[in-house]
N, C-alpha and C positions, 0 to 999 in steps of 0.2 A: 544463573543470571539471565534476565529477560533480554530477547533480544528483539526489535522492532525495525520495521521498514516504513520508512516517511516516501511519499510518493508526492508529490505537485503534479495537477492536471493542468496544463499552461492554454493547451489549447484542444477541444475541441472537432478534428475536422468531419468524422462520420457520426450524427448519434444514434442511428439503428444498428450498427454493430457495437458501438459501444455500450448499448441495452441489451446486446447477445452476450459481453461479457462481462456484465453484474448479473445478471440471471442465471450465471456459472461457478461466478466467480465466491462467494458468500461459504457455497458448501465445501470446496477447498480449502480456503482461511480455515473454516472449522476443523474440517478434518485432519489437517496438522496441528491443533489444538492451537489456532491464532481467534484471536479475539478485537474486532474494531473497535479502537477508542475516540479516533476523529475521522468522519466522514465529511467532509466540506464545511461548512461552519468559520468560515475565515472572518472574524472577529475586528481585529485590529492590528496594524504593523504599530510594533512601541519602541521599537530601534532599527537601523541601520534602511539600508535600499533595500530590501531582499521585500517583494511582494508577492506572496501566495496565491495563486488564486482558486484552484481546490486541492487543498491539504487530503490527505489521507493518511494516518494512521495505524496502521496493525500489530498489536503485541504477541508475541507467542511466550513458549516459554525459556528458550533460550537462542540464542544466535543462530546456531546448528540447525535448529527445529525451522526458524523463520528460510534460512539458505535452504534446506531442504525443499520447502513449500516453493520456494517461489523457480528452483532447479525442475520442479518433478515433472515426470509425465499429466498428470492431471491436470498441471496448470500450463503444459505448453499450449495447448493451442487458444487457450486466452490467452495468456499473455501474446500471441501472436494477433489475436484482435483488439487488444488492446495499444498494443506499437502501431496497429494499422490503424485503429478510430479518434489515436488522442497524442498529444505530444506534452511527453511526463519529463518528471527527471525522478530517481530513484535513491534511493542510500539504504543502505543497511545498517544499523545503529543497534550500538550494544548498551543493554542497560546497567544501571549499578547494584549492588544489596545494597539492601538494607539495612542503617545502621542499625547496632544492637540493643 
């Protein structure tokens, strides 16, 4: 079962280190075999109050894989530039199979 992490970028406060952790951060996603499906692209709100304002996205291939990646040595010290250039909110979301 696919497991995904939804990120909202709410705000912005450094963009040069936050250009230090997308320039890092791509080859980790990959290497725990995550793959981005939404990178910013906030489209329309079609219900309730909840406003995005950059969505992210990432599928791997199970929950496990996704807690892994986002746990690991590789990606601590982005995510430590990344809690310092941006203010996100985060979730870990499991996905469903596939019906038959």
């Amino acid at each position: 079962m696919s497991g995904f992490m939804f990120f909202d970028v709410r705000e912005i406060r450094d963009a040069d280190l936050l250009a230090e952790y997308r320039a890092g951060v791509f080859a980790t996603v990959e290497a725990f075999g995550g793959r981005y499906r939404v990178l910013g692209g906030m489209e329309e709100a079609l219900e309730g109050r909840w406003q995005p304002r950059i969505p992210v996205l990432i599928e791997f291939a199970s929950v496990e894989a996704a807690r892994d990646w986002y746990r690991s040595d590789a990606y601590a010290p982005l995510l430590r530039k990344r809690l310092a250039a941006a203010e996100c909110d985060g979730v870990l979301l499991s996905g469903i199979e596939p019906a038959a």
